[in-house]
C-alpha positions in Angstrom: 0.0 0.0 0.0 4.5 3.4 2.1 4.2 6.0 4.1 5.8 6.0 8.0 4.1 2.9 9.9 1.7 5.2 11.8 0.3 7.1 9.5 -0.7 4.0 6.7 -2.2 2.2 10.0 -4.7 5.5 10.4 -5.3 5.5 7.0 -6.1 2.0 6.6 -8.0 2.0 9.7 -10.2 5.4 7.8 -10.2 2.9 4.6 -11.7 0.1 6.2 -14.3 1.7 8.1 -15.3 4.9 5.6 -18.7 4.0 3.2 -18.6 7.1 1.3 -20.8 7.8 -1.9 -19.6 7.1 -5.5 -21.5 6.8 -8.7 -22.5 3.2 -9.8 -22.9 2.1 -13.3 -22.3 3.6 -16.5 -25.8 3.7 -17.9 -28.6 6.4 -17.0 -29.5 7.0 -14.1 -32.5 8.0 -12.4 -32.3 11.1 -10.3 -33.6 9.2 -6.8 -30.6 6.0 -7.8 -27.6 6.4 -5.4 -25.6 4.3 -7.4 -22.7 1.8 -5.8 -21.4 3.5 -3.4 -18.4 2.7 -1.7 -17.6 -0.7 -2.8 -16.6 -3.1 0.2 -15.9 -6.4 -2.1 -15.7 -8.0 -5.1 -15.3 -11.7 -6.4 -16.7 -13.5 -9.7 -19.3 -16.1 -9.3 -17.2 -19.5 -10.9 -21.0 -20.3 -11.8 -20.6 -17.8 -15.2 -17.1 -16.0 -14.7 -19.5 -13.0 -13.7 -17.9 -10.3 -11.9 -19.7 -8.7 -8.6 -19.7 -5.7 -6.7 -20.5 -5.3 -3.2 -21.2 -1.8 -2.7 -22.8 1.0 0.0 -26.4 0.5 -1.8 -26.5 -2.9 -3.6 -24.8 -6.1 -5.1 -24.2 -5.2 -8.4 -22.8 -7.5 -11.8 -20.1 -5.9 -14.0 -22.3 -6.3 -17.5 -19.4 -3.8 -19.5 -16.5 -1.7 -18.7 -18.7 1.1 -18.5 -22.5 -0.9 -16.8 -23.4 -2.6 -14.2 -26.5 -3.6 -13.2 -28.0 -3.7 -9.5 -29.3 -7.4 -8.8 -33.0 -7.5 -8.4 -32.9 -4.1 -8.1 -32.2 -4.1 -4.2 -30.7 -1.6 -1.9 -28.4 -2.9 0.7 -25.3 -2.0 2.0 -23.4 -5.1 1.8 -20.0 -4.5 4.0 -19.0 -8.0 4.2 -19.0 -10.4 1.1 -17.4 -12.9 -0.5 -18.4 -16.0 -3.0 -18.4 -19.6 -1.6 -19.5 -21.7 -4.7 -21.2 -21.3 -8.4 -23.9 -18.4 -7.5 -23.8 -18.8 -3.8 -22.6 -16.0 -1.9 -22.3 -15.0 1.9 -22.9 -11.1 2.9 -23.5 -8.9 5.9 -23.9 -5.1 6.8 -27.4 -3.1 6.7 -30.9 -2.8 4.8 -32.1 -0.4 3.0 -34.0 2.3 3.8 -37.0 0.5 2.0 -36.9 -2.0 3.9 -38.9 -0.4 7.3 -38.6 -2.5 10.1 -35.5 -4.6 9.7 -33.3 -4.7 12.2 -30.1 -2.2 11.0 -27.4 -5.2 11.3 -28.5 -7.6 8.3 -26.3 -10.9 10.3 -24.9 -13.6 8.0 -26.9 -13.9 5.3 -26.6 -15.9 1.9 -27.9 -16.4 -1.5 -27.6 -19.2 -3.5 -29.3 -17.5 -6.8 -26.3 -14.9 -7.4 -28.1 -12.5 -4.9 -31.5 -12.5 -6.0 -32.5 -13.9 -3.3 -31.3 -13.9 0.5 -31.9 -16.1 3.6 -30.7 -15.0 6.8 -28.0 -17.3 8.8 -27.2 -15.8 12.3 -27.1 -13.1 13.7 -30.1 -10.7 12.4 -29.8 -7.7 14.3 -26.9 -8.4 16.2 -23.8 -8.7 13.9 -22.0 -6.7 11.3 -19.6 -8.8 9.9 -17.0 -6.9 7.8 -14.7 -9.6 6.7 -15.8 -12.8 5.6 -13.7 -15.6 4.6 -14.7 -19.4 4.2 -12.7 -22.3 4.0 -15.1 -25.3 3.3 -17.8 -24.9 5.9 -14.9 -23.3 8.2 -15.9 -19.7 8.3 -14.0 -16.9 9.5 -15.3 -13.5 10.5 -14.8 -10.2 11.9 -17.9 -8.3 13.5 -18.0 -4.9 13.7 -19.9 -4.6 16.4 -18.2 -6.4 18.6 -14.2 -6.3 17.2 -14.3 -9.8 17.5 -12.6 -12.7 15.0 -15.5 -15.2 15.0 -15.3 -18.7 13.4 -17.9 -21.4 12.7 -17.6 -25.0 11.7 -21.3 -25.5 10.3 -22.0 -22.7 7.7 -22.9 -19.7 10.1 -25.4 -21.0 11.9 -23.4 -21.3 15.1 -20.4 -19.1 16.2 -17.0 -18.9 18.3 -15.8 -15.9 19.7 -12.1 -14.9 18.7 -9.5 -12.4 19.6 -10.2 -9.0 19.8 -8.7 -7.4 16.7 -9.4 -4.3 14.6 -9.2 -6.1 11.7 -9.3 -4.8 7.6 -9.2 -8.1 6.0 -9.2 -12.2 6.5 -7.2 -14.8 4.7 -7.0 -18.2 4.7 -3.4 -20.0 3.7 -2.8 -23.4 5.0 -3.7 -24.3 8.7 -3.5 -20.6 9.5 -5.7 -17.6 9.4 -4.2 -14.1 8.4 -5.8 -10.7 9.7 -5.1 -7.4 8.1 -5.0 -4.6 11.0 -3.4 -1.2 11.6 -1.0 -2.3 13.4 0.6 -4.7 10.2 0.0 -8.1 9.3 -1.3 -11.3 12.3 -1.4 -14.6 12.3 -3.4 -17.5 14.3 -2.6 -21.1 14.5 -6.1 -21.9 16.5 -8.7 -20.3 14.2 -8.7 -16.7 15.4 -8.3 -17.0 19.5 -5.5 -15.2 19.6 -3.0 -13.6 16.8 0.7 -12.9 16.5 2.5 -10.8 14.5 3.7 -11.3 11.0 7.8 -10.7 11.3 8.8 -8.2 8.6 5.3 -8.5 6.7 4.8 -5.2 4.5 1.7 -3.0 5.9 -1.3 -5.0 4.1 -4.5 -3.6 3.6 -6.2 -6.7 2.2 -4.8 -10.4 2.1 -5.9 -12.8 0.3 -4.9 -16.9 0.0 -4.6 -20.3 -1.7 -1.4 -21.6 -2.8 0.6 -18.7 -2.5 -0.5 -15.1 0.5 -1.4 -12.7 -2.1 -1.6 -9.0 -0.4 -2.2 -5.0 -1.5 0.2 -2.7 1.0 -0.4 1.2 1.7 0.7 2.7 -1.9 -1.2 0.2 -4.0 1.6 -2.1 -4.4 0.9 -6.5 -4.7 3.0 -8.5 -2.3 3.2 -11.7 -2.2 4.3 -14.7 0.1 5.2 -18.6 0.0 5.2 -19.1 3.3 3.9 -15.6 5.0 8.0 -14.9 5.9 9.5 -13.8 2.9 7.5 -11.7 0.4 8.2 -10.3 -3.0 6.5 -7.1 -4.8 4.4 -7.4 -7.7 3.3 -4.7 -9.9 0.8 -1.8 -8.5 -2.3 0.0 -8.7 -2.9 3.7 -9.1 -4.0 3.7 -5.7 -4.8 2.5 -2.7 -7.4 -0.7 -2.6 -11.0 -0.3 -1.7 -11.3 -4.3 -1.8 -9.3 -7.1 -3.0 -9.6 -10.7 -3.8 -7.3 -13.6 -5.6 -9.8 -15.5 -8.0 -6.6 -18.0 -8.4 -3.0 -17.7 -8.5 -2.5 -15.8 -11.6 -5.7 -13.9 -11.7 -6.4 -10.9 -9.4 -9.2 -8.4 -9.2 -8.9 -4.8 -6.7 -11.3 -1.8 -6.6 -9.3 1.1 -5.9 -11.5 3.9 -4.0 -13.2 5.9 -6.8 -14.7 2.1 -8.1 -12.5 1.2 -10.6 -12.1 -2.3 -10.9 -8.2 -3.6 -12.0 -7.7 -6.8 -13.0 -4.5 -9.3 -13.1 -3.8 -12.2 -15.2 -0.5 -12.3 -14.3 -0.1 -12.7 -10.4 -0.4 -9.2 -10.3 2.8 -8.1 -12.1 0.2 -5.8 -14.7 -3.0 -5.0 -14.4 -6.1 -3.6 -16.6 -8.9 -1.6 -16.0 -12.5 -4.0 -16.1 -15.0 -1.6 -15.1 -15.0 2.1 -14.8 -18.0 4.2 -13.5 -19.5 6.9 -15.7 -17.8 9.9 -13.4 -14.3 8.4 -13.6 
């Protein structure tokens, strides 16, 4: 992401936790749509290859480089979210101002219709969960509300409490779980009780995992890591990462904050730009 330690941990702390208001897709508008919003993820649905946005007043699929199209036409601020399996998705953060009534915190909630439909999990009115990560029906989570890691061996429907981190981002690379914090990179050998820190990591603001640690730092810039101990930079982005995710180990997708979306085929060494809103 480099700038002096404390300073890039405020600013990713501001980064994580900011939901300001961008324009959403390319085509017209009309005057009472929002638009995306801050996006808070991204992934592609292995279903189709289709790429998704989660932003400040939707889920929303990349249809051009210029459109994207709100699914079912729903406002939601989706501030966790990531894809599990062909068009099945898990997501958490707050309703809409349509929808009177609903508790503010939306819980773990998942679709298996490529967010057409959602069906609550846990935690309805009592969880905001801004980092998801699964790992089979291992998932890892960090609620807002709380500043709790959380983990669950059965889908959601049942939770651990964690450490007590303030956490950006969660990745999954081998027996470990990785955490993303203002303080530099952590690391927890018993699914999120407790963390360490990551010796001479670069200051991440999202991590992602697989084969390979696959990270954005302060300036924009991809690390990478074998083993979470060594790392090597990669290319960069123009900016600073709004969300981030590794679709495999060549192919990498990051929103940068005015909504761009950047993709990788290449491990991150170059990138191009896959979808643009109309005021950029």
């Amino acid at each position: 992401m480099r700038r002096t330690r404390s300073a890039a941990a405020a600013a990713l702390l501001v980064l994580a936790t900011t939901a300001c208001g961008q324009s959403s897709s390319g085509q017209a508008q009309a005057v009472d749509d929002p638009g995306i919003g801050h996006v808070h993820g991204v992934g592609v649905d292995p279903a189709d290859g289709a790429v998704y946005l989660a932003g400040h007043y939707g889920l929303f699929k990349i249809t051009g480089e210029r459109t994207a199209q709100r699914v079912a036409g729903r406002i939601a601020d989706h501030m966790g979210f990531t894809v599990i399996g062909p068009k099945t998705f898990l997501a958490s953060g707050h309703p809409g101002e349509a929808d009177a009534g609903t508790p503010p915190l939306l819980g773990l909630i998942r679709t298996e219709d490529a967010g057409v439909t959602w069906t609550t999990i846990s935690e309805r009115g009592a969880a905001d969960f801004h980092a998801l990560q699964a790992a089979g029906q291992q998932i890892y989570a960090f609620d807002s509300t709380g500043g709790r890691v959380r983990s669950s061996v059965d889908g959601g429907r049942t939770w651990m409490l964690g450490a007590e981190e303030k956490v950006i981002d969660l990745a999954v690379h081998g027996e470990r779980l990785y955490a993303t914090t203002p303080e530099g990179l952590k690391v927890s050998a018993n699914q999120g009780m407790d963390f360490a820190p990551v010796p001479k990591a670069p200051l991440l603001s999202h991590v992602d995992g697989g084969r390979a640690l696959v990270g954005v730092d302060g300036g924009g810039r991809i690390r990478t890591s074998a083993d979470g101990r060594t790392w090597r930079a990669a290319g960069s982005l123009p900016g600073p990462a709004a969300a981030f995710t590794a679709v495999d180990d060549r192919r990498l997708l990051a929103v940068t904050e005015e909504g761009v979306v950047h993709e990788s085929g290449d491990g991150g060494a170059s990138f191009n730009v896959l979808f643009r809103p109309a005021n950029t």
